[in-house]
N, C-alpha and C positions, 0 to 999 in steps of 0.2 A: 945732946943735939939730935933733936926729930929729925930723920930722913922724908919728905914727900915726895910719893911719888908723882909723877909726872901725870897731866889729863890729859885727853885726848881734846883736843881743839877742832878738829875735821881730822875725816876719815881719807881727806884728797889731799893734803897735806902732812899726814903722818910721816914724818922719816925711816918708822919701820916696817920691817914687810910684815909681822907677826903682831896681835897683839892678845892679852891676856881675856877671857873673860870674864872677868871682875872690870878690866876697864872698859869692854862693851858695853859690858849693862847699868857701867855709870853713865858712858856717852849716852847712852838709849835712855836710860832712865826707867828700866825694867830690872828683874831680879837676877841673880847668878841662874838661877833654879830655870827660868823661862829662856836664857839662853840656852842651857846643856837640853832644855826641851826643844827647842831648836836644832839642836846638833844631832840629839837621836831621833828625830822624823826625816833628817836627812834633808833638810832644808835650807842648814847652814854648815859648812863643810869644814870642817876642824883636824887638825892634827893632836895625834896622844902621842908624849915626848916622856909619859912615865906614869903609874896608875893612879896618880893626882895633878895630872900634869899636862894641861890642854891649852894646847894655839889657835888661834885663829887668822888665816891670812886676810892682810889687811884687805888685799882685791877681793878674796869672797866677800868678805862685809858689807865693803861699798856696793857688789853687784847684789847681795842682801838688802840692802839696803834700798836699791834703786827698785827691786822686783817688788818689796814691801811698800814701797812710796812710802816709806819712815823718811820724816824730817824733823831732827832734834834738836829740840830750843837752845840757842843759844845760847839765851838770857840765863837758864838754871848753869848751866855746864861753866859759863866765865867764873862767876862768886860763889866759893860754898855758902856763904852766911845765905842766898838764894838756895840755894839745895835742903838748906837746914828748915827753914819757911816754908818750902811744898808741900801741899798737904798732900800731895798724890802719895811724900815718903811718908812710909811708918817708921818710929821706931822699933829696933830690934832689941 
């Protein structure tokens, strides 16, 4: 039995205060890689919880988000079978 993890649906609506980045940069639809480049310009403020091991509060993102004027599609984020059809992803 597959365990799924949960998506993030909005950033203003998350019930948690923390979230991973791996699930930012699904929300966003950018790499793990361009988030933690984010985090070491200092642009987006993150917590280290262990030496592989990074948080991000969900209020910095939103206010990342709102400084960035990043708005992310809906439409990919509701249906993977959508995510899997973008060409913008690559496979890895």
């Amino acid at each position: 039995m597959a365990v799924t993890k949960p998506v993030i649906q909005s950033l203003e609506m998350h019930p948690r205060a923390f979230v991973t980045t791996s699930e930012l940069s699904e929300y966003w639809l950018v790499s793990r890689k361009q988030i933690y480049k984010q985090i070491q310009a200092g642009t987006l403020k993150a917590i280290r919880l262990g030496p592989r091991l990074m948080r991000v509060s969900t209020a910095e993102a939103l206010a990342f988000e709102r400084l960035a004027k990043m708005q992310p599609e809906r439409d990919s984020v509701a249906s993977p079978e959508t995510k899997a059809s973008d060409p913008r992803r690559r496979a890895r």
